[in-house]
ZAMARLUM-470701 format. One record per atom (N, C-alpha, C): residue number from 1; residue in three letters; atom name; x, y, z. Coordinates in steps of 0.05 Angstrom, whole numbers, plus 5000, padded with zeros to 4 digits. Each point is the difference from the previous one (the first is absolute). Layout:
<atoms>
num=NUM	residu=ALA	atome=CA	px=X	py=Y	pz=Z
...
</atoms>
This chain:
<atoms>
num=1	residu=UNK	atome=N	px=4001	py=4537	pz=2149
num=1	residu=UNK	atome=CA	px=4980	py=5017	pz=4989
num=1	residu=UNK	atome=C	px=4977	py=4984	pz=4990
num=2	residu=UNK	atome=N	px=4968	py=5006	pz=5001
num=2	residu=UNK	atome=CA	px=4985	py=4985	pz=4990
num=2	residu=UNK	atome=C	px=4984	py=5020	pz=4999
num=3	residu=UNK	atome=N	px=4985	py=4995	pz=4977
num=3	residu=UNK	atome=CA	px=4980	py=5022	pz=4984
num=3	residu=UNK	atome=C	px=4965	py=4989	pz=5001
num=4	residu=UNK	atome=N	px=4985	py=5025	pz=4998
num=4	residu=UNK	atome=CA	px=4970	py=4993	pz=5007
num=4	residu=UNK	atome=C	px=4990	py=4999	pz=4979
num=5	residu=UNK	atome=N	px=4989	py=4983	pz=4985
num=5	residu=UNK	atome=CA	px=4984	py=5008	pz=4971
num=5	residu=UNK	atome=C	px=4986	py=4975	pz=4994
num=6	residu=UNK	atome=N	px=4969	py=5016	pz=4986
num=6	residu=UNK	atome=CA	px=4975	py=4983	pz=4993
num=6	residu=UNK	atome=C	px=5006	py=4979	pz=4976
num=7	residu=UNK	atome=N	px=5028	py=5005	pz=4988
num=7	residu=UNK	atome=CA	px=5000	py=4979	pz=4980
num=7	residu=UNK	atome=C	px=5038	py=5003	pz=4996
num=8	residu=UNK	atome=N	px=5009	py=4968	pz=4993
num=8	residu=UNK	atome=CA	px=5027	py=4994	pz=5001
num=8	residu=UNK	atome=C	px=5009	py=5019	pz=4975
num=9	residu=UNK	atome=N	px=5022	py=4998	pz=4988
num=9	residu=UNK	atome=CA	px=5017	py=5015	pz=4982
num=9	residu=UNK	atome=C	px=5036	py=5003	pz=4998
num=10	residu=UNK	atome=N	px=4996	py=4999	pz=4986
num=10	residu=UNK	atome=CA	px=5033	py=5004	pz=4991
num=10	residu=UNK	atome=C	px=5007	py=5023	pz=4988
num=11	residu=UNK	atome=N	px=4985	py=5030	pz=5010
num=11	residu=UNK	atome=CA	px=5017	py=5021	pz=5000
num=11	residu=UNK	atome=C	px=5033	py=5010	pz=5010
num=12	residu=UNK	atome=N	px=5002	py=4989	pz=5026
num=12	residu=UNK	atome=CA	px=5027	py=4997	pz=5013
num=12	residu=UNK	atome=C	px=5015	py=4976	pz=4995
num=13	residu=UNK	atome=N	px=5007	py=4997	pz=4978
num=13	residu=UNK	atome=CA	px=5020	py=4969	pz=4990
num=13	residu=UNK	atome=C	px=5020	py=5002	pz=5013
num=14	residu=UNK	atome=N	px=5020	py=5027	pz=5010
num=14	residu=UNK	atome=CA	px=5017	py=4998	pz=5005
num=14	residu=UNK	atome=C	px=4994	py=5002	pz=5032
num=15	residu=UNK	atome=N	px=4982	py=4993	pz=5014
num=15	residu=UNK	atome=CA	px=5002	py=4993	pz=5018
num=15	residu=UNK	atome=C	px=4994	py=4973	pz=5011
num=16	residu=UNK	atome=N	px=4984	py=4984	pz=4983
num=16	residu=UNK	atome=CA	px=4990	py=4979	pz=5008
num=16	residu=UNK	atome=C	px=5019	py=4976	pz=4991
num=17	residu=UNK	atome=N	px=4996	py=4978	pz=5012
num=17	residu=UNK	atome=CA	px=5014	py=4969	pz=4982
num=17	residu=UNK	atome=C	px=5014	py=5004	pz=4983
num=18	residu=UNK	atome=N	px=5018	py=5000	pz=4986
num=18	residu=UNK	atome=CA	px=5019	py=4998	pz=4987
num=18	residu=UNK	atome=C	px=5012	py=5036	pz=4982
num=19	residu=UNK	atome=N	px=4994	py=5017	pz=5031
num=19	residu=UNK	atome=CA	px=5001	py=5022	pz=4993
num=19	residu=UNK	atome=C	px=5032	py=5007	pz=4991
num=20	residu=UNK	atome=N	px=4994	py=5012	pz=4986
num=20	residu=UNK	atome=CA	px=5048	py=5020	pz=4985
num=20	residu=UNK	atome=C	px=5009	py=5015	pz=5022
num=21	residu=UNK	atome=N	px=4988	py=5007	pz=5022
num=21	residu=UNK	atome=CA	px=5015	py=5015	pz=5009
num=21	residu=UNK	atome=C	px=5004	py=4985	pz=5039
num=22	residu=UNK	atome=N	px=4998	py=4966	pz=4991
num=22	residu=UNK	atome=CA	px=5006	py=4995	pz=5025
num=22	residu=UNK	atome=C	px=5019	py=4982	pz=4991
num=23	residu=UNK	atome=N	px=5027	py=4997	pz=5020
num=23	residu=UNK	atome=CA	px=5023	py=4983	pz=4994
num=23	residu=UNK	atome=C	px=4987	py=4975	pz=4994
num=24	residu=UNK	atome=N	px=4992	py=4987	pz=5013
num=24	residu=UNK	atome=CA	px=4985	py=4973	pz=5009
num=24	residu=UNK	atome=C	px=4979	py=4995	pz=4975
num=25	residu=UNK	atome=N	px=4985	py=5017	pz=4992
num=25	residu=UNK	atome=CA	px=4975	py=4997	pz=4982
num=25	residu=UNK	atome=C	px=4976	py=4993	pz=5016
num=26	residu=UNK	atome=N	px=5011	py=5006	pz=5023
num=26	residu=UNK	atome=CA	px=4961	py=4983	pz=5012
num=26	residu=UNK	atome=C	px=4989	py=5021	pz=5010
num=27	residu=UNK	atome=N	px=5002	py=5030	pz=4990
num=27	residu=UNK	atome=CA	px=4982	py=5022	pz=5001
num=27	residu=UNK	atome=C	px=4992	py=5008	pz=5037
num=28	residu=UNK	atome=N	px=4971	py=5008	pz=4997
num=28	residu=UNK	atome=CA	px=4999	py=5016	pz=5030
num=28	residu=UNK	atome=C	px=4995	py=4967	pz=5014
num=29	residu=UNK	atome=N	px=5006	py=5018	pz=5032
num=29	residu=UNK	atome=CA	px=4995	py=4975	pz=5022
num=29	residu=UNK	atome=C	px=4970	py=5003	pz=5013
num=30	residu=UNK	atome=N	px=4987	py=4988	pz=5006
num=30	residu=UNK	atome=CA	px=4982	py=5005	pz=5012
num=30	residu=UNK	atome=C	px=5001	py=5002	pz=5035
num=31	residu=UNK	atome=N	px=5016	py=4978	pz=5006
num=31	residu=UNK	atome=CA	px=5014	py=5002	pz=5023
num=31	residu=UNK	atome=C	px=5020	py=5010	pz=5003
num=32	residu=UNK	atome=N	px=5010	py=5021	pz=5023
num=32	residu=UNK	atome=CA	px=5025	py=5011	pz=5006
num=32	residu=UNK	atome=C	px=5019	py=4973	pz=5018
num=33	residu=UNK	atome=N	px=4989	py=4990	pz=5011
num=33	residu=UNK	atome=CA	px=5019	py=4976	pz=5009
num=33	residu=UNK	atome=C	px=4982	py=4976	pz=5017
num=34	residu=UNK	atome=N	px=5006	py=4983	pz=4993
num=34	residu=UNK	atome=CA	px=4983	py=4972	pz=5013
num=34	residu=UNK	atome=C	px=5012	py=4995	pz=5023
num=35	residu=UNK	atome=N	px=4993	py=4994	pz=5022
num=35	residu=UNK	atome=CA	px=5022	py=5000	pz=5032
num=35	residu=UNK	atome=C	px=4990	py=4966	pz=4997
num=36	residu=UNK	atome=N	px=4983	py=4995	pz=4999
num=36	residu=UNK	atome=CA	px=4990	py=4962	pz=5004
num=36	residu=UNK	atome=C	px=4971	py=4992	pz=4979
num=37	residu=UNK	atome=N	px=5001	py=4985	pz=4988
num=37	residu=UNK	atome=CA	px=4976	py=4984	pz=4987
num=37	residu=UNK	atome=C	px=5014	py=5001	pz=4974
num=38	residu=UNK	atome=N	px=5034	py=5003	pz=4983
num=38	residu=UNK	atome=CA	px=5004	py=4996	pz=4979
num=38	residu=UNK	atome=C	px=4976	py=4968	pz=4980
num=39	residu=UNK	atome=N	px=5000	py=4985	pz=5021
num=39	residu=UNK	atome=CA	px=4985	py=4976	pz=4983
num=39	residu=UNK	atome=C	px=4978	py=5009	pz=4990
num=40	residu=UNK	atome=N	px=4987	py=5021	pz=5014
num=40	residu=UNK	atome=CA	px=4976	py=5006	pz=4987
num=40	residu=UNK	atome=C	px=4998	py=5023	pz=4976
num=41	residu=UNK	atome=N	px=5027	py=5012	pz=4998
num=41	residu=UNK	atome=CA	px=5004	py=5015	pz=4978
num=41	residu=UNK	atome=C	px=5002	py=4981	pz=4981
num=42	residu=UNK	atome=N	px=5019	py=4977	pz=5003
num=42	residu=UNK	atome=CA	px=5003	py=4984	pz=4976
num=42	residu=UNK	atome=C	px=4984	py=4985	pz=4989
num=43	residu=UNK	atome=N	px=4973	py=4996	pz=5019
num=43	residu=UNK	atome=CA	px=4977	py=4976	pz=4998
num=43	residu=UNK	atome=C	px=4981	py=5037	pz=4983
num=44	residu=UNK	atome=N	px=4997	py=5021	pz=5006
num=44	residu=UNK	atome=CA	px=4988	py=5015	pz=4984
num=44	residu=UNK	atome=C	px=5004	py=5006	pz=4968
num=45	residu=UNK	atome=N	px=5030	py=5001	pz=5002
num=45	residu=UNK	atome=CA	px=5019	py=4998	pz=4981
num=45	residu=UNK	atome=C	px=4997	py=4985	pz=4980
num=46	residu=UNK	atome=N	px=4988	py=4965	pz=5000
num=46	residu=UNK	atome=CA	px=5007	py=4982	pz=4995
num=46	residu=UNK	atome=C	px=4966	py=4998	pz=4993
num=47	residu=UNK	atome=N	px=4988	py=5016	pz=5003
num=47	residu=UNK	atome=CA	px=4968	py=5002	pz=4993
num=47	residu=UNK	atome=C	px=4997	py=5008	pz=4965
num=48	residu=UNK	atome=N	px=4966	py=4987	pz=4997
num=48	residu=UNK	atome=CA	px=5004	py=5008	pz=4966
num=48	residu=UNK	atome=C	px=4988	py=5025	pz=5000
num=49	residu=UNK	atome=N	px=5017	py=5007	pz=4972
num=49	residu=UNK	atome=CA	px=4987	py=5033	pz=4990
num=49	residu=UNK	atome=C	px=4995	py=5004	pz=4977
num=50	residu=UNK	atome=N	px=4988	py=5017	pz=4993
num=50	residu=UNK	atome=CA	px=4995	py=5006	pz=4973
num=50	residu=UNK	atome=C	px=5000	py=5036	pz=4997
num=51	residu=UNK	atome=N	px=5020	py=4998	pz=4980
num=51	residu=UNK	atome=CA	px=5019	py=5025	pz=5005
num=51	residu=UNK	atome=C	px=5006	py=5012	pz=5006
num=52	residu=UNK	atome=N	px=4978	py=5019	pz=5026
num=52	residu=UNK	atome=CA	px=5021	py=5016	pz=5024
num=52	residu=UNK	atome=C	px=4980	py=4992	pz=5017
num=53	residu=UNK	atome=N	px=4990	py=4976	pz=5003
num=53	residu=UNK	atome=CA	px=4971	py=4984	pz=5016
num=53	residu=UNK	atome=C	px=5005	py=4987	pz=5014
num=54	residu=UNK	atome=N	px=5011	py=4988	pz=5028
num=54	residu=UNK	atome=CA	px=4992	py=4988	pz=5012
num=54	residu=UNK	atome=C	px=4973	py=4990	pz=4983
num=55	residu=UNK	atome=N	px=5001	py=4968	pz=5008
num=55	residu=UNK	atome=CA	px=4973	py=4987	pz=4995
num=55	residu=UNK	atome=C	px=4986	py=4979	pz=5011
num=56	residu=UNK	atome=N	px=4988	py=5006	pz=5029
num=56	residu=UNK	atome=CA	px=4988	py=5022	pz=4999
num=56	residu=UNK	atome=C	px=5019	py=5016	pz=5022
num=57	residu=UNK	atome=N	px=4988	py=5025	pz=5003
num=57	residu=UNK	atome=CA	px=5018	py=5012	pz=5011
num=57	residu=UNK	atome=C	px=5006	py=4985	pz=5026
num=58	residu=UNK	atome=N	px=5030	py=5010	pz=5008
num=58	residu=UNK	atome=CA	px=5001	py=4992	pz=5035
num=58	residu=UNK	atome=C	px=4990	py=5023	pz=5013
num=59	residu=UNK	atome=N	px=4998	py=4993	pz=5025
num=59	residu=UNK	atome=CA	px=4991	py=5022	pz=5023
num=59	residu=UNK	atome=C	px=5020	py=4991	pz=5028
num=60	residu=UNK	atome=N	px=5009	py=5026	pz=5004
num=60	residu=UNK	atome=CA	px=5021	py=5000	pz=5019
num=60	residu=UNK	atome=C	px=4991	py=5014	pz=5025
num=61	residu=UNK	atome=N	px=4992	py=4982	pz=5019
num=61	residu=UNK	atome=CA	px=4999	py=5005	pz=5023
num=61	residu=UNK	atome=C	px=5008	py=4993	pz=5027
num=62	residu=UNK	atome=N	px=5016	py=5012	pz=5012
num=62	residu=UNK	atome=CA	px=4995	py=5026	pz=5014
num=62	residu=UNK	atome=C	px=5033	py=5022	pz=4991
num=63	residu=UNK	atome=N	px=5001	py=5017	pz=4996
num=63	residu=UNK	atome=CA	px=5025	py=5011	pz=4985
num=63	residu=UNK	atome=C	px=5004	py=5013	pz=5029
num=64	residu=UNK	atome=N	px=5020	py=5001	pz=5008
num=64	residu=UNK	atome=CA	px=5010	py=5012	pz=5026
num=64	residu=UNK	atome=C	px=5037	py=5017	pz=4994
num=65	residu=UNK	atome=N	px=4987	py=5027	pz=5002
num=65	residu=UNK	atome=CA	px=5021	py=5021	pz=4991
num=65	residu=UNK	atome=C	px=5014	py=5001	pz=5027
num=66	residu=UNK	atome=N	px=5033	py=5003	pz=5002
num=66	residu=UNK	atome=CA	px=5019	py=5000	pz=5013
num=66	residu=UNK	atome=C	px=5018	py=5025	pz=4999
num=67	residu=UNK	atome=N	px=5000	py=5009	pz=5022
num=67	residu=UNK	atome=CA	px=5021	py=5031	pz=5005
num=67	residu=UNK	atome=C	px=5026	py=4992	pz=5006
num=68	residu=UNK	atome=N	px=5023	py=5007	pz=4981
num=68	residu=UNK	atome=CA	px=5029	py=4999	pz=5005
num=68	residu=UNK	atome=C	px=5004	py=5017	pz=5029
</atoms>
């Protein structure tokens, strides 16, 4: 699930990062499943932020959706 909005927020706590109502605590996914490039999740991952910031942001291109 990923949401459209002009400015970040922490209205939905319980969905995001260290949300209560996920076993895990690591809230919503943005990806439904990575098939190849995990290194580049971790090299995004491993990027600085400032509090729900990317900094500066990344840009992800080319996103290529897959039919079960």
């Amino acid at each position: 699930m990923s949401l459209i909005r002009t400015e970040l927020g922490d209205i939905n706590a319980e969905m995001t990062f260290g949300g209560r109502r996920n076993p895990d605590g690591q809230g919503i996914a943005v990806f439904d499943r990575v098939t190849k490039g995990m290194d580049v999740v971790h090299k995004i991952h491993a990027r600085p932020a400032q509090a729900q910031q990317l900094t500066p942001p990344a840009r992800i291109l080319p996103v290529q959706i897959l039919e079960d």
